[in-house]
Phi, psi and omega in degrees: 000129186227148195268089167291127195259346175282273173321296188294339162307290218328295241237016143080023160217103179017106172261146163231144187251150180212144187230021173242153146273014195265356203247357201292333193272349214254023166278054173252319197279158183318113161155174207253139188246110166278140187218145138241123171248118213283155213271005167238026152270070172316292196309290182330309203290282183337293170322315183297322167294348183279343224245339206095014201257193184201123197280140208232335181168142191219150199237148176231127199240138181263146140229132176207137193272143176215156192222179163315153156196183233239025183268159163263108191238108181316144163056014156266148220178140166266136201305150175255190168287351194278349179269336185284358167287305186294354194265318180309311207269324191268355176282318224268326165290349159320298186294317194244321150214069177258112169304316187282020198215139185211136131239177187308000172250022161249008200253093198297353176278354172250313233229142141315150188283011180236011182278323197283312188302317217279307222249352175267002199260321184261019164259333140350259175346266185327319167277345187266336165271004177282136140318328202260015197243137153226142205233124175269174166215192188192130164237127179259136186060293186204330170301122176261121206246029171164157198220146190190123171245152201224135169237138178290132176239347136188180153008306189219014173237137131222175265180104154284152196245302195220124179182163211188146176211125161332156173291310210267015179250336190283163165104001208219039166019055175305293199309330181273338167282309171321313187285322185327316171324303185296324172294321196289347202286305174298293170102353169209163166344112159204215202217125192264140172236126168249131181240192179159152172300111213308311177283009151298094201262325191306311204254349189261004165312309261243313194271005178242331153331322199245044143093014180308171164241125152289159191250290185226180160196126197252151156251131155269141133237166178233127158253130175252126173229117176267000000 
């Protein structure tokens, strides 16, 4: 069990992060315990309902090997500061408030109607100002209509993170060009991880269209102890 001190400033109460069920009796003191766990830890799943948690949200995670290649992708580009409001204003309608789309900071039994705005506007932040995060955007005409960020996790791993497209942009496979945009960008071979919501059926089409290997399939629960 370990005390995420990032989560616990944000949101002003004890976050404790856990990635066993074998850690479920030492859940006494005040404050909210996340545990994740892989979708065949049957035993694990169970306890955790024994126990008191609530599944919250469940993630299908992609590893793939990917390298450059010699396209051009028109009206792509890497962000400047002048991108950041609008990258800000469309995650948070993607994220927050989109009815056909919920995560685990819309989950009104832990959270307030203002945690999801909150807490995705300063991971926005946080990421367009990590050095180790890079970010494209893409404009059709003089608009800029989508966004997609990739972070380095070492050398030879990186980690999409975020990415977003206007309704009216969409359907134009922006978001796979912008990340290609970014590979080409690295400029050599590595090994790309895609994550996404087990019910995004859209993007995990998408992602077995272009040959991902699946990896995993994770469960978030959450318990609040008051």
């Amino acid at each position: 069990m370990k005390l995420d001190q990032w989560m616990t400033d944000f949101y002003g109460l004890s976050w404790y992060r856990m990635d066993s069920a074998n850690m479920l009796n030492l859940c006494v003191k005040q404050g909210l315990y996340e545990l994740r766990l892989l979708s065949d830890n049957f035993s694990g799943i169970i306890k955790a309902q024994q126990h008191g948690f609530s599944l919250v949200e469940s993630f299908i995670q992609f590893e793939t090997k990917v390298e450059p290649n010699q396209k051009e992708y028109k009206g792509i580009r890497l962000i400047n500061k002048s991108d950041h409001s609008f990258i800000s204003a469309l995650n948070e309608e993607s994220m927050c408030k989109n009815k056909g789309y919920k995560t685990r900071f819309n989950n009104p039994i832990f959270f307030n109607d203002s945690a999801c705005e909150k807490y995705y506007s300063a991971a926005i932040t946080n990421n367009i100002n990590d050095p180790s995060v890079l970010t494209a955007v893409v404009e059709i005409g003089e608009e800029m209509v989508g966004f997609f960020m990739l972070k380095i996790n070492d050398e030879q791993t990186y980690k999409g993170l975020m990415t977003g497209v206007i309704p009216k942009a969409r359907g134009k496979k922006l978001h796979i060009k912008m990340q290609q945009f970014l590979i080409n960008h690295i400029g050599y071979p590595f090994t790309l991880i895609n994550t996404t919501q087990l019910s995004n059926l859209a993007v995990i089409k998408n992602h077995i269209r272009s040959k991902r290997s699946l990896s995993k399939i994770e469960h978030i629960f959450y318990k609040k102890v008051q």
